[in-house]
C-alpha positions in Angstrom: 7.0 13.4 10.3 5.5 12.6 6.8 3.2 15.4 6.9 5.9 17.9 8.0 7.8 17.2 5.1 5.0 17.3 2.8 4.2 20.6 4.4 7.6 21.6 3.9 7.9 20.4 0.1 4.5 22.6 -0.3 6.2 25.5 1.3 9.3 25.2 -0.9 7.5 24.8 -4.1 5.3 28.5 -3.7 8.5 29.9 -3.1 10.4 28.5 -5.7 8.3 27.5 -8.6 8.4 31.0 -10.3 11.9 31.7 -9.3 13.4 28.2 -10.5 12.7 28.7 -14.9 12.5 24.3 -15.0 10.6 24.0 -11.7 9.6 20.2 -11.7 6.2 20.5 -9.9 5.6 16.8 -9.5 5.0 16.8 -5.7 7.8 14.4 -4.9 8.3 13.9 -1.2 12.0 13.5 -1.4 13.4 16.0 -4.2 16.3 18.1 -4.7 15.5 22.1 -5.0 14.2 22.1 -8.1 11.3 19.8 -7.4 13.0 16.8 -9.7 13.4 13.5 -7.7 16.4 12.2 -6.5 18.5 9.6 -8.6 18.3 6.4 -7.2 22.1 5.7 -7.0 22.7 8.6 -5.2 20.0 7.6 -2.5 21.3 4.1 -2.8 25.0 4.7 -1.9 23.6 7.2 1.2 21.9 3.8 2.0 24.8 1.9 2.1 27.0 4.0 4.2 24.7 4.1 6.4 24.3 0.3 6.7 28.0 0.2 6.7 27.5 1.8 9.9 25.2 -0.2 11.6 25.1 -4.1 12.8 22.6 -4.6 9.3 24.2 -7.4 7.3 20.8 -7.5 5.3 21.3 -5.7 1.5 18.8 -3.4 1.2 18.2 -0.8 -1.9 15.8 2.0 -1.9 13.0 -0.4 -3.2 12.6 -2.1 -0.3 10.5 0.8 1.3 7.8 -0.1 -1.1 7.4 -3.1 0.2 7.4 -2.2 3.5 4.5 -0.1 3.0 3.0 -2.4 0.9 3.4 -4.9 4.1 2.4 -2.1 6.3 -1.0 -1.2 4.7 -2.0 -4.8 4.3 -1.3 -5.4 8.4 -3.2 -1.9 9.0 -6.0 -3.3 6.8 -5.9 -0.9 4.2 -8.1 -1.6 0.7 -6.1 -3.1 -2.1 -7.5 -0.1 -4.1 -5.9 2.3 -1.9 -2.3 0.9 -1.8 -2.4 0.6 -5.8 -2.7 4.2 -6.0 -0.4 5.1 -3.3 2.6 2.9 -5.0 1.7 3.5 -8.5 0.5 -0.3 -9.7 -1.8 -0.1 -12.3 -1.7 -4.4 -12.2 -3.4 -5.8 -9.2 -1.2 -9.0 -9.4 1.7 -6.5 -8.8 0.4 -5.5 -5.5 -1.1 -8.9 -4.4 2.6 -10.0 -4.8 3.4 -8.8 -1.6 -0.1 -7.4 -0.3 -1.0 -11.2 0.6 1.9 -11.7 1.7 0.9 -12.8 5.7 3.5 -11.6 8.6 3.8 -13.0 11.7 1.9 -10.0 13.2 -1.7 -10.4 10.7 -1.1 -14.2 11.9 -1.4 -13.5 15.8 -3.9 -10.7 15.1 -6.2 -13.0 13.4 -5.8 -15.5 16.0 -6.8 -13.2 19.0 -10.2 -11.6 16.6 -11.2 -15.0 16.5 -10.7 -15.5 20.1 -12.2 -12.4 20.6 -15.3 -12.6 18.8 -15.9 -16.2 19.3 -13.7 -17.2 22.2 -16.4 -17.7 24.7 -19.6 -19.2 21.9 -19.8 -22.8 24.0 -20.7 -21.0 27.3 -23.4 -18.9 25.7 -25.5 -21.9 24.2 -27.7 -22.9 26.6 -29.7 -26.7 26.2 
């Protein structure tokens, strides 16, 4: 879906860039037609009424999706280096915040590479 939208945006932005005299050409994802990013209270309050429709109790602002992906990379085993640039931290300890940060799903993971790789070592030594 990402890379629909980004092909979209790309679309968009030929057409648009020499039409539009303050074109923002920043390759936002999410923009408004002129290529400048949304406001984040606008995005914020869409947010919201749409938790107000749901069973979510939890408060949630835009932010939160940073996180996520932060969370995200870190179970799909991405490099440090690679989620700094994708969010923008220029500190590590920024990213190391919540890049460490170990979910239940890296727990069990672990648990069954271990089992996997090593699960079986005592019936493989021979005396």
């Amino acid at each position: 879906m990402l890379k629909k939208v980004v092909r979209e945006n790309d679309e968009h932005k030929m057409q648009y860039r020499t039409l539009i005299e303050d074109f923002h050409d920043k390759d936002f994802v999410f923009s408004r037609g002129n290529g400048y990013p949304f406001v984040t209270k606008t995005i914020l309050m869409r947010m919201n009424r749409i938790l107000d429709k749901t069973s979510i109790k939890k408060h949630a602002t835009p932010h939160i999706f940073r996180h996520t992906y932060i969370s995200m990379a870190a179970e799909a085993k991405i490099d440090i280096a690679t989620v700094m640039e994708k969010v923008g931290h220029e500190d590590m300890k920024t990213t190391m915040k919540i890049y460490t940060h170990v979910t239940n799903k890296m727990k069990k993971d672990a648990s069954e590479q271990i089992s996997n790789l090593y699960g079986n070592i005592l019936e493989k030594i021979t005396f």
